[in-house]
Kinemage of the C-alpha trace (Angstrom):
@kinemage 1
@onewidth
@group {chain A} dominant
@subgroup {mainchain}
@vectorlist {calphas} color= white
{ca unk a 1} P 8.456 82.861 156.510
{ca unk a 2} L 5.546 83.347 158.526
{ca unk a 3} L 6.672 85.408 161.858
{ca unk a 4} L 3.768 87.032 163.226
{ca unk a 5} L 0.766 85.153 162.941
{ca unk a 6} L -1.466 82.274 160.568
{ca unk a 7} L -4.057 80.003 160.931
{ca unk a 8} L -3.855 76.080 160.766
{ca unk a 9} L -7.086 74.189 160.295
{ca unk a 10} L -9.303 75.925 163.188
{ca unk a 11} L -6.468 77.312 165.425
{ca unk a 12} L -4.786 80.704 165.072
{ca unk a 13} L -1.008 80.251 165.587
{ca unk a 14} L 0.517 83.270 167.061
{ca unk a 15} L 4.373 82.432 167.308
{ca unk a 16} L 6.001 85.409 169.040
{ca unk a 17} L 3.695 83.879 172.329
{ca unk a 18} L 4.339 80.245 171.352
{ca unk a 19} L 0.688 80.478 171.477
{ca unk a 20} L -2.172 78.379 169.673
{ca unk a 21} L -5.880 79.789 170.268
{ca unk a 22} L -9.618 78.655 169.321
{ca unk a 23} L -12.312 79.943 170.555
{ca unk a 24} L -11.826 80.404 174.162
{ca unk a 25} L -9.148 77.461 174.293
{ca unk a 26} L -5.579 78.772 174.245
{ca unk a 27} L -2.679 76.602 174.638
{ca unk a 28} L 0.690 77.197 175.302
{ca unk a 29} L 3.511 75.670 173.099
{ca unk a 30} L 7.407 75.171 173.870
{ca unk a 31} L 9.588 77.943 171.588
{ca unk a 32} L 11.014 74.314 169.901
{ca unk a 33} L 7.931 72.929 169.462
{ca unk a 34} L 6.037 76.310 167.958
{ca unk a 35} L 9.533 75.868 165.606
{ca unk a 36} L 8.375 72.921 164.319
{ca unk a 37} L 5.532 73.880 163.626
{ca unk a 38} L 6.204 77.065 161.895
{ca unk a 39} L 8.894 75.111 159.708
{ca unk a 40} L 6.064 72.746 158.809
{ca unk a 41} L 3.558 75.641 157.833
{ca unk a 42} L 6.403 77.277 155.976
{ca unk a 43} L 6.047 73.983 153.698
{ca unk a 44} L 2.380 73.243 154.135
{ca unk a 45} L 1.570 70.260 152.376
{ca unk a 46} L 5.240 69.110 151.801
{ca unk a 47} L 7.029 66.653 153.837
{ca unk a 48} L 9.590 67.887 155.467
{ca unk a 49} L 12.705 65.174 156.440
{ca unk a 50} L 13.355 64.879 159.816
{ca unk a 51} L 16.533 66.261 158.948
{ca unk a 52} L 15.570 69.000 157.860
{ca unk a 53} L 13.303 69.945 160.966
{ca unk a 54} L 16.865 69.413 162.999
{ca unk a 55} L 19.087 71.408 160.849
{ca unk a 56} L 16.583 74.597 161.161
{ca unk a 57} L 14.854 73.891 164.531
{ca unk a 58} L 18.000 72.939 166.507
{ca unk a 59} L 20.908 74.842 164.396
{ca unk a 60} L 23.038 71.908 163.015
{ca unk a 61} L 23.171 70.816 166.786
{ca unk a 62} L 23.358 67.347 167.244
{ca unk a 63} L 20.147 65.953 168.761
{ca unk a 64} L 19.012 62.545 168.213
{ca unk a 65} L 15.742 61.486 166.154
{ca unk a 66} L 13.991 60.394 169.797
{ca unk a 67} L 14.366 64.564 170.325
{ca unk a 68} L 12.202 65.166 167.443
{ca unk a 69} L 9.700 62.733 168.120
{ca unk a 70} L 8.487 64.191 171.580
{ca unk a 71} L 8.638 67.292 169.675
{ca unk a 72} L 6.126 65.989 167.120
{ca unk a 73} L 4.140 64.069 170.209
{ca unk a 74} L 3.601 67.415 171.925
{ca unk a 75} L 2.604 69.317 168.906
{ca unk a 76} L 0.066 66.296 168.100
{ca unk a 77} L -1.253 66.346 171.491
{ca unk a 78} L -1.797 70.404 171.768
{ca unk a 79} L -3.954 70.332 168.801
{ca unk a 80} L -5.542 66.791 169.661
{ca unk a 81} L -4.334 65.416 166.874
{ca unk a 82} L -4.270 61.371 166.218
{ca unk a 83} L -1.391 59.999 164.415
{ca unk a 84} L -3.231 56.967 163.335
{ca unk a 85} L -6.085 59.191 161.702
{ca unk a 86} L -4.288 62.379 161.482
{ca unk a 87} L -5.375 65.678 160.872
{ca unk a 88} L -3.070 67.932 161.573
{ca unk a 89} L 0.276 66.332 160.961
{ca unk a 90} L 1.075 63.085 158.856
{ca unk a 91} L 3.796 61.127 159.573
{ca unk a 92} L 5.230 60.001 155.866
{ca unk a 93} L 6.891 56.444 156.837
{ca unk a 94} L 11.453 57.211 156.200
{ca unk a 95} L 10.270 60.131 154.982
{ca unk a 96} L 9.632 62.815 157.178
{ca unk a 97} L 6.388 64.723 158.597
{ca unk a 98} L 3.594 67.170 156.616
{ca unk a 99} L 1.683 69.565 157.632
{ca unk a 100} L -1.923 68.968 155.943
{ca unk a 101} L -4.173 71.316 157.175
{ca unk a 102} L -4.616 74.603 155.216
{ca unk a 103} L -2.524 77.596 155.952
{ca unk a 104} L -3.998 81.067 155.587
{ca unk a 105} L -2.376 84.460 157.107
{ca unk a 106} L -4.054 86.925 155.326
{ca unk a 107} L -7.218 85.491 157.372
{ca unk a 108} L -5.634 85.906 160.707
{ca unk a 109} L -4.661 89.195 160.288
{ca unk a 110} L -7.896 90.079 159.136
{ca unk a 111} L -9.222 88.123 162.369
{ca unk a 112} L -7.042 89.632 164.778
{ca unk a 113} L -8.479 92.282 165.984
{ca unk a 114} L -11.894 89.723 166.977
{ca unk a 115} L -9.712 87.463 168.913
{ca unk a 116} L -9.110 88.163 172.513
{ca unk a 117} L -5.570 87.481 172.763
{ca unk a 118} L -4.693 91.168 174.312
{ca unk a 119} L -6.773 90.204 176.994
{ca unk a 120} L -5.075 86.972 177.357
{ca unk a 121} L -1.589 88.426 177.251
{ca unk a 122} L -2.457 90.961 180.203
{ca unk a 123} L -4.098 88.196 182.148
{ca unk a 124} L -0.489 86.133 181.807
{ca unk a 125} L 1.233 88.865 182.679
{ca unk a 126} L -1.119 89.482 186.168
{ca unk a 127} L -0.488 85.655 186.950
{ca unk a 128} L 3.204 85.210 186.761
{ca unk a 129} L 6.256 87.063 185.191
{ca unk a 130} L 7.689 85.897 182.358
{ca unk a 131} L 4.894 83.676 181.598
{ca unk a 132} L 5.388 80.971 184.251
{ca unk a 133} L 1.568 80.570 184.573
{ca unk a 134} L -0.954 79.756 182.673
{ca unk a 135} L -4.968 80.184 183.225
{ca unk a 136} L -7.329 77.656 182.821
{ca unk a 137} L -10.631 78.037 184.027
{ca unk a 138} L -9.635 79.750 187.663
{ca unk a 139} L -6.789 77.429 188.051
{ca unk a 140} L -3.418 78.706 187.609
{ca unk a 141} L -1.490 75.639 185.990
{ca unk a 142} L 3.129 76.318 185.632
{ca unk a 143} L 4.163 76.548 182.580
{ca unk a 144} L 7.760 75.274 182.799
{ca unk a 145} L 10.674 77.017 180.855
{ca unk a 146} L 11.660 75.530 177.317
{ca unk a 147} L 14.769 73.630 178.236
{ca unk a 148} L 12.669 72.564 181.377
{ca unk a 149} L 9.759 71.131 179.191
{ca unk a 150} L 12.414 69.501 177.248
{ca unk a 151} L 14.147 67.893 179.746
{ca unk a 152} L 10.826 66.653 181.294
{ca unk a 153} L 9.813 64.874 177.900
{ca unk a 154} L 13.095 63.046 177.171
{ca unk a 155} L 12.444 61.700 181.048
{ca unk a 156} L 9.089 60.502 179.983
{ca unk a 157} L 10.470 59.145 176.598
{ca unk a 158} L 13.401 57.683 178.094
{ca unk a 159} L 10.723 56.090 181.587
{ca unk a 160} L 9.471 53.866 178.540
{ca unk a 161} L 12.411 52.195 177.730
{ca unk a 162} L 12.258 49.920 180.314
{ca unk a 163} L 16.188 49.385 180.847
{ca unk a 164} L 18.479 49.865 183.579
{ca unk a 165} L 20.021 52.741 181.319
{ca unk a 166} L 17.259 54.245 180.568
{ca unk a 167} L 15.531 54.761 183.776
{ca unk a 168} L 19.041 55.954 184.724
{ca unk a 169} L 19.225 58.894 182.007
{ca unk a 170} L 15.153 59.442 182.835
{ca unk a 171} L 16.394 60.372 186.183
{ca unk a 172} L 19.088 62.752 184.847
{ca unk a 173} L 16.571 64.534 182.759
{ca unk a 174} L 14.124 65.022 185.242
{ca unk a 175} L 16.591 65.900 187.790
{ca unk a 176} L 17.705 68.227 185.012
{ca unk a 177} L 14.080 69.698 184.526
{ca unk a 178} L 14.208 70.373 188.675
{ca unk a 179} L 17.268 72.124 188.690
{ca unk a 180} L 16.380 74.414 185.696
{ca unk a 181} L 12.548 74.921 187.101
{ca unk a 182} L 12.252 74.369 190.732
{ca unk a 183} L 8.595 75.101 190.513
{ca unk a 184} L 7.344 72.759 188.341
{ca unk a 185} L 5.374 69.869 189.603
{ca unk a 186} L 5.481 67.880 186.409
{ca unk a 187} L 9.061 67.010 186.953
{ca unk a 188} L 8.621 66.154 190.390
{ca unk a 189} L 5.927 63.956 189.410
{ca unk a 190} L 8.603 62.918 186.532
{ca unk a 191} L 10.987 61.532 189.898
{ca unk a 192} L 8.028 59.922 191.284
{ca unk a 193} L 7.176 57.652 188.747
{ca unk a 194} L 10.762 56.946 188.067
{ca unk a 195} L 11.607 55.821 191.063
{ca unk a 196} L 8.461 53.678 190.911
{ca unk a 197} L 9.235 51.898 188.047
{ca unk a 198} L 12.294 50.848 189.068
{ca unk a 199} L 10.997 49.453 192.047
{ca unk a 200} L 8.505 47.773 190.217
{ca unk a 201} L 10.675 46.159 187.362
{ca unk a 202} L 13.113 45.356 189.964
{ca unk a 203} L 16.232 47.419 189.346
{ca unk a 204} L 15.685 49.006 192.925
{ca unk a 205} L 13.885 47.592 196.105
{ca unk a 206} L 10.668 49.090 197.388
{ca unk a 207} L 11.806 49.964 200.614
{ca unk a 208} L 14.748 52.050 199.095
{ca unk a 209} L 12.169 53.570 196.170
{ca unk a 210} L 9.162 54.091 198.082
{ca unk a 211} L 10.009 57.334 200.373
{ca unk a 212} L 11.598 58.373 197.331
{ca unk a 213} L 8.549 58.264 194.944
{ca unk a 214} L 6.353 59.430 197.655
{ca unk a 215} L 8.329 62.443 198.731
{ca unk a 216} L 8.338 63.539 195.136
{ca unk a 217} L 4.839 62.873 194.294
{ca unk a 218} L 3.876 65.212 197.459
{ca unk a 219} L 6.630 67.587 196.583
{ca unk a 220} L 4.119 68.387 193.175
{ca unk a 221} L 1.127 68.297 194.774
{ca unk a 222} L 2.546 71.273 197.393
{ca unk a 223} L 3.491 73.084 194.441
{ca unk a 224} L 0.053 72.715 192.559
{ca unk a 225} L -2.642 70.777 194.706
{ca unk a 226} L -4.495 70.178 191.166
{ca unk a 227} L -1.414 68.751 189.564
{ca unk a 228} L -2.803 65.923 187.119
{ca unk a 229} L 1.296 64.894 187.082
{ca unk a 230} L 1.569 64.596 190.977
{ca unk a 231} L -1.784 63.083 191.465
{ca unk a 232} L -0.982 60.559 189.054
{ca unk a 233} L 2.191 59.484 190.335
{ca unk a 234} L 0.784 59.552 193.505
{ca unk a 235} L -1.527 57.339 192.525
{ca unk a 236} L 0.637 54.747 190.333
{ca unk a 237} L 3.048 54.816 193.949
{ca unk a 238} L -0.154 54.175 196.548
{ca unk a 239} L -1.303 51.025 193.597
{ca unk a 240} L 2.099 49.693 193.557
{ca unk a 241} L 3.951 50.492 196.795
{ca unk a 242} L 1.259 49.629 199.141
{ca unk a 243} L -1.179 47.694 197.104
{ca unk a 244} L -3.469 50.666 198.401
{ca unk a 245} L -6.389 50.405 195.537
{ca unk a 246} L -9.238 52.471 197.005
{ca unk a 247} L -6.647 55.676 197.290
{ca unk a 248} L -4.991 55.207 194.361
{ca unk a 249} L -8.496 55.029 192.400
{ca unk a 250} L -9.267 58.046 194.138
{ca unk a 251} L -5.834 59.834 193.068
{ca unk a 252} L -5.885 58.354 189.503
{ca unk a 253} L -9.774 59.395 188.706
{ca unk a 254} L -8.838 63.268 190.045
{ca unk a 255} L -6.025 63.085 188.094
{ca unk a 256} L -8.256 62.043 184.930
{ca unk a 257} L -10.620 64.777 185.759
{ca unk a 258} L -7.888 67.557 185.891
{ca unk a 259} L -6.068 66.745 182.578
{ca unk a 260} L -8.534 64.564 180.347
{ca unk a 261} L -5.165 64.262 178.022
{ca unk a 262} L -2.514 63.226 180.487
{ca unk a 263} L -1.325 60.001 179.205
{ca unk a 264} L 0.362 58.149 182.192
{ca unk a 265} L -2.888 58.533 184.045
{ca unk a 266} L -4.758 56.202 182.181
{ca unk a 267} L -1.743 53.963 181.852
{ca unk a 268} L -1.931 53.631 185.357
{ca unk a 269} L -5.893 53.331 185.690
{ca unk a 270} L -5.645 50.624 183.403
{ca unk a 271} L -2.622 48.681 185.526
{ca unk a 272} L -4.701 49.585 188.562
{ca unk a 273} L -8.176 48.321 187.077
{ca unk a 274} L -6.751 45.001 185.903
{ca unk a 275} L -5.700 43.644 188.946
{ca unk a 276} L -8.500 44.295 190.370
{ca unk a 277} L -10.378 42.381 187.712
{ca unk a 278} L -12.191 45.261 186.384
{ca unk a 279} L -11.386 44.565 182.576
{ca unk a 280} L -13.775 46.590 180.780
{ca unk a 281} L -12.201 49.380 182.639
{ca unk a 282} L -8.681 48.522 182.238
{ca unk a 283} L -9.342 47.952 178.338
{ca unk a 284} L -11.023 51.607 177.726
{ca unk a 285} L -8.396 52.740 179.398
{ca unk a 286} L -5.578 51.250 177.784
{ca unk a 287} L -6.988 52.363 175.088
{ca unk a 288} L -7.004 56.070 175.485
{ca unk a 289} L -3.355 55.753 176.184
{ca unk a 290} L -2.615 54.335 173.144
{ca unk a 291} L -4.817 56.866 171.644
{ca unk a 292} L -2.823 59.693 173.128
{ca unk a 293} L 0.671 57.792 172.728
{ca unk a 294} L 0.522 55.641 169.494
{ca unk a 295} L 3.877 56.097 168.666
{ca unk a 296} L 5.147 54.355 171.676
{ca unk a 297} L 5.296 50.332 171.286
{ca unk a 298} L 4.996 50.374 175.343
{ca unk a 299} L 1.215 51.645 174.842
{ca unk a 300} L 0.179 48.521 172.103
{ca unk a 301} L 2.070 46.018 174.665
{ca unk a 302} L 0.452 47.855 177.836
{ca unk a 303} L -3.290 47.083 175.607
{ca unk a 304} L -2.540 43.734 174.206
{ca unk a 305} L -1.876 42.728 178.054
{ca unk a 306} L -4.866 44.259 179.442
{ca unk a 307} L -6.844 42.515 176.828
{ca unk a 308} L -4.778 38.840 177.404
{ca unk a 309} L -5.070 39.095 180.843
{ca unk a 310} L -9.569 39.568 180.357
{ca unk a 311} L -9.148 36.284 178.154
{ca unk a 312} L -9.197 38.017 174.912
{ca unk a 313} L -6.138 36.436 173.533
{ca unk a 314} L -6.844 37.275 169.969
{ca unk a 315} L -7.616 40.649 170.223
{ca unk a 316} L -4.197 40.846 172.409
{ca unk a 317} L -2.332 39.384 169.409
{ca unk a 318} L -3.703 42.469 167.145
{ca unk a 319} L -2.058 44.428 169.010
{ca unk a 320} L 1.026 42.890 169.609
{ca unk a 321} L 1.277 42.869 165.547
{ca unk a 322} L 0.667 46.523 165.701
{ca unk a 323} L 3.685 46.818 167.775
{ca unk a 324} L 5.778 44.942 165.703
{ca unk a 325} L 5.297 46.995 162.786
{ca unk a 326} L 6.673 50.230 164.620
{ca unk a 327} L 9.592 47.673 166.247
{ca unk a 328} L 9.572 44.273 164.778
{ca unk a 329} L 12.585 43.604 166.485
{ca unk a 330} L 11.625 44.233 169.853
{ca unk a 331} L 12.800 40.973 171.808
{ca unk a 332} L 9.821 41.410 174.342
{ca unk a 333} L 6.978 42.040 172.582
{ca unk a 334} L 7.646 38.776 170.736
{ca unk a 335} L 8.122 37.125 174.169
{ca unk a 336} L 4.249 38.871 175.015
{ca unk a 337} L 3.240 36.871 171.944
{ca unk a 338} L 4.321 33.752 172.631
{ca unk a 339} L 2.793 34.236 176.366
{ca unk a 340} L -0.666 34.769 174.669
{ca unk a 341} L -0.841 32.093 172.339
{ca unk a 342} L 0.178 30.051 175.886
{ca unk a 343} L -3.053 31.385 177.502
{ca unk a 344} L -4.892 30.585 174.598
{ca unk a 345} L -4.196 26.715 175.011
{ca unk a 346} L -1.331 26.791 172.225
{ca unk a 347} L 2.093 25.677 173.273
{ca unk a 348} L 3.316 25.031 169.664
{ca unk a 349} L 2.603 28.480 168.799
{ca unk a 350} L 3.885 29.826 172.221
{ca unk a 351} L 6.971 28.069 171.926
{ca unk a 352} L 7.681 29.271 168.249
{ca unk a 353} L 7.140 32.580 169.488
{ca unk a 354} L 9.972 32.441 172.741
{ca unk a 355} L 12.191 30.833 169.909
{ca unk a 356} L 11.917 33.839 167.710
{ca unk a 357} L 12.175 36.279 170.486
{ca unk a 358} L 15.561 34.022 172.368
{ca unk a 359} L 16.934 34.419 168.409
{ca unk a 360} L 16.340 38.220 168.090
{ca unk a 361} L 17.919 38.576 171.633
{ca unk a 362} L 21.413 37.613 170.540
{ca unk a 363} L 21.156 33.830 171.077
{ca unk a 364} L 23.628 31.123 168.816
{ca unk a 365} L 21.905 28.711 166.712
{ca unk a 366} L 23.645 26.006 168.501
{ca unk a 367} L 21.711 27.206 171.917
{ca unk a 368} L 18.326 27.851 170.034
{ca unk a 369} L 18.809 23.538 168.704
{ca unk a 370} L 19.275 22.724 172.424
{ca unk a 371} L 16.441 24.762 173.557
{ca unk a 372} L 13.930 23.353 170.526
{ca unk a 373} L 15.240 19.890 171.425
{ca unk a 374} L 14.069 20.590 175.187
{ca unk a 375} L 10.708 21.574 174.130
{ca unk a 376} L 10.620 18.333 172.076
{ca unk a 377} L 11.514 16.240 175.127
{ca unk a 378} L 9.934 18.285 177.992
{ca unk a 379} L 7.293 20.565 176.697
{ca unk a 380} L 7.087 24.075 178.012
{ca unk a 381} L 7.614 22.924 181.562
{ca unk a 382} L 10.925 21.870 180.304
{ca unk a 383} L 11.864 25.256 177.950
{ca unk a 384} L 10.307 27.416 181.443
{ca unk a 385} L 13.233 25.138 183.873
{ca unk a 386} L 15.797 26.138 180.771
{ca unk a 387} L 15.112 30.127 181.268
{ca unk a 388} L 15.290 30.058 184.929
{ca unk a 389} L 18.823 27.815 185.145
{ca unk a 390} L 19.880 30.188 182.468
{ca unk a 391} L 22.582 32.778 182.894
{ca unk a 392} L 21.276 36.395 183.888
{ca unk a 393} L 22.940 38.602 180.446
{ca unk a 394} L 24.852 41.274 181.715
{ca unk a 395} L 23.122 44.650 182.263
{ca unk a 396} L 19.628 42.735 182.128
{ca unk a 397} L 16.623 43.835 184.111
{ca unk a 398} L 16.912 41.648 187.477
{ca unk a 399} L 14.191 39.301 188.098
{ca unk a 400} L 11.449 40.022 190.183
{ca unk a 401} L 10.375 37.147 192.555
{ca unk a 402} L 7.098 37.439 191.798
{ca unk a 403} L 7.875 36.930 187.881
{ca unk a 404} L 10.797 34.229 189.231
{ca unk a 405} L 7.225 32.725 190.760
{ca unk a 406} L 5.489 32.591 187.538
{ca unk a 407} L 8.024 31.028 185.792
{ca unk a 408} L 8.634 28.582 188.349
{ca unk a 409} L 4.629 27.430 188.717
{ca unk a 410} L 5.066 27.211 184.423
{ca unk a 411} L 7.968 24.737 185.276
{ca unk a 412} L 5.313 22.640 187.531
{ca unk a 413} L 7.656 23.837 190.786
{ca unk a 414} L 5.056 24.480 192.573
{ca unk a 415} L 6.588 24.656 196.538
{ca unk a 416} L 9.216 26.698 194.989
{ca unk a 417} L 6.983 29.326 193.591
{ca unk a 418} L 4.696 29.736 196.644
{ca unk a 419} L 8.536 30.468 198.772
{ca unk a 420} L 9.671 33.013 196.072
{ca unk a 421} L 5.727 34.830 196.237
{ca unk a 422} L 6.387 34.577 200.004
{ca unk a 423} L 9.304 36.677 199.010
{ca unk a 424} L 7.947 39.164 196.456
{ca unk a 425} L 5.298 39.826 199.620
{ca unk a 426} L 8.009 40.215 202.096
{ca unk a 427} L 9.464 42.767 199.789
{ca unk a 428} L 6.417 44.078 198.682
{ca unk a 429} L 6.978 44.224 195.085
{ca unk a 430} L 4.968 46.119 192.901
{ca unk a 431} L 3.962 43.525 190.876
{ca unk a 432} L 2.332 41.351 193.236
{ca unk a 433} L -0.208 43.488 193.203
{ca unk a 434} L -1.920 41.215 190.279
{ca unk a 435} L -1.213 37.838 192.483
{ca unk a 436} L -5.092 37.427 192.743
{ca unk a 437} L -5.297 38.064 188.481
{ca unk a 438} L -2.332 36.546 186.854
{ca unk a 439} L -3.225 33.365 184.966
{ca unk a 440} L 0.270 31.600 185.960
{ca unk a 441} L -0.950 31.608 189.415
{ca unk a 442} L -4.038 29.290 188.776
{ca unk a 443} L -2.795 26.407 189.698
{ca unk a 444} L -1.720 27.419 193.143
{ca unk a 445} L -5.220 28.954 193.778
{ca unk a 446} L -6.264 25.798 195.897
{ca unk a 447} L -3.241 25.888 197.855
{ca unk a 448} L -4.046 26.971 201.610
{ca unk a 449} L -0.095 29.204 201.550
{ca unk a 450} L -1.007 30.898 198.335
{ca unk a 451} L -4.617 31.948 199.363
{ca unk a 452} L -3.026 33.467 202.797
{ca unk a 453} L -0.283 35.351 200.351
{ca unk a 454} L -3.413 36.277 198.124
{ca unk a 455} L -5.433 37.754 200.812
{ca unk a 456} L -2.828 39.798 201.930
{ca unk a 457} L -3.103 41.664 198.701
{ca unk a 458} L -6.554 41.506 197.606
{ca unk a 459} L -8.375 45.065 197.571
{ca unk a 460} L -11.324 45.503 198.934
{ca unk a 461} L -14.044 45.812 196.520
């Protein structure tokens, strides 16, 4: 068992200070995470189960496989590792995980007198007790306790799943995170973008979310002015609260700048870039998300719409595929694939898409005959006036006006989407914000109530 110290690829691994160091870089691990990744070294070059990383990291205690993941996410990201061309870790597919980079001890030790981590430990020690800072360049950024850190990534694991529950339980962790490390901005910031994406999907109004979101967002940027986390959720809240696109650039683009590596940053650059037409942006992006999240399906979906939304349907569709082969069961990124094959001038396709996503979603064959017959009959107008008349499920995310709007200019009820947009505005949903981008809304572009609505909205360029 290696205790005291090894080296992994380029990085010396120093486990008694959860601490990884290169060079001049030094990064600070959670005492769960360095775990993992001293079980893995243990076994270099042998997959380890996942339970088997449970039974020895966590003690037998019951913690679900989403736990380990964000474990394995956080060890990827501090060694900038890529699961899709990895070269630290390897995820073995119902297997389990591998270490694959070389392990060597004897050539730390004989290293360890070169490396400067004395220094570093004294210059810890001068910015915080009990190691509640760290230094990087002459900023001082928290370092949040271990069960803090932990709570903070289930929040951001569980902000993903898009659900009423599971914005619900993202709260409780990062309420959790709060309570058990008052200081940290990260879980503030955690809050913030809660409470902003429940506004935006609907589960909560705006005017109920917003002084939330914003309170919290400023609450992390008292606590660290340079917080990449509160900047960023400050910026996702000025984008969709108050369709303010000039600050939130500004916010988004510090943000970037601080923490090259935070993830929801460029998740919200690229929301913030597309509707405001700037595709190229949005794309690259997009892209780095995916590149620093590419286990989450959210990330693929969050691409392939980007990329349907700048016309490149195909290229969407590559993703979506991607997505399905971490979930192929996920009811909406099928419904995402149908959508793009409708952009693309293919209703036959679109349509055999919604069918395979209303079947995966629970719904009787005798329902799915009616439906198919409708589209027969009526077309897509007809299958669009279907899902609107259609029962809400229970425990279903409510639906927005402004995507009740979309739906309804898809039906050809055109009057009746222009008075639910009027809506959406008075309400200021977050998602009107791309009323001057979304395709759906073409054909009320010429109409003199829609342009006023549009106006209202458009950013100034």
């Amino acid at each position: 068992m290696m205790h005291d110290r090894f080296i992994a690829g380029d990085w010396t691994v120093i486990p008694s200070r959860n601490l990884l160091v290169r060079g001049g870089d030094q990064v600070h691990l959670e005492p769960r995470v360095m775990d993992v990744l001293v079980h893995l070294a243990d076994r270099a070059d042998q997959i380890v189960s996942k339970e088997q990383l449970i039974e020895h990291v966590w003690n037998g205690r019951y913690v679900t496989d989403d736990v380990l993941t964000v474990t394995i996410y956080a060890l990827r990201k501090a060694f900038g590792d890529d699961a899709r061309r990895p070269r630290y870790i390897e995820t073995v597919s119902r297997r389990g995980y591998r270490l694959i980079v070389p392990v060597n001890r004897e050539a730390a030790q004989a290293r360890r007198s070169s490396w400067p981590v004395a220094v570093a430990a004294v210059m810890l020690t001068l910015f915080g007790i009990g190691a509640s800072w760290s230094v990087i360049g002459s900023h001082r950024k928290h370092v949040p306790t271990a069960e803090a850190r932990e709570a903070y990534l289930k929040g951001r694991y569980l902000i993903d799943q898009r659900s009423i529950q599971g914005w619900r339980q993202a709260l409780e962790e990062f309420e959790r995170a709060v309570a058990l490390d008052p200081r940290d901005p990260a879980a503030r910031a955690g809050l913030a973008d809660t409470y902003t994406a429940m506004s935006d999907f609907g589960v909560a109004s705006p005017a109920d979310m917003r002084p939330r979101a914003m309170q919290e967002a400023r609450r992390a940027l008292e606590l660290d002015p340079r917080s990449a986390e509160g900047l960023a959720a400050l910026g996702r809240a000025q984008f969709l609260f108050d369709w303010d696109f000039a600050g939130a650039e500004r916010s988004l683009s510090r943000a970037v700048d601080l923490d090259p590596d935070y993830m929801p940053a460029y998740q919200a650059t690229a929301w913030l870039a597309s509707a405001r037409g700037r595709y190229p942006v949005a794309v690259k992006a997009a892209r780095r998300a995916l590149q620093l999240d590419p286990v989450n399906i959210a990330r693929y979906t969050e691409l392939a719409w980007v990329l349907a939304l700048s016309g490149r349907h195909a290229d969407a569709r590559r993703e979506i595929d991607r997505a399905l082969q971490l979930s192929p069961r996920s009811f909406e990124t099928v419904l995402m694939k149908g959508w793009t094959y409708e952009l693309a001038g293919q209703p036959d396709a679109a349509f055999a898409a919604y069918r395979d996503a209303l079947r995966l979603g629970g719904a009787p064959d005798a329902a799915l005959e009616r439906v198919e017959a409708t589209y027969r009959a009526e077309g897509l107008a007809g299958y669009y006036r279907g899902w609107l008349n259609r029962p809400q499920p229970a425990g279903a995310v409510p639906m927005s006006d402004t995507w009740r709007a979309a739906l309804l200019v898809r039906a050809g009820e055109f009057d009746r989407a222009i008075e639910s947009l009027e809506q959406a505005y008075q309400k200021r949903e977050g998602a009107l914000a791309w009323v001057n981008v979304e395709p759906s809304f073409d054909p009320l572009r010429p109409d003199a109530r829609f342009q006023q609505i549009a106006a209202r909205v458009r950013p100034a360029q």
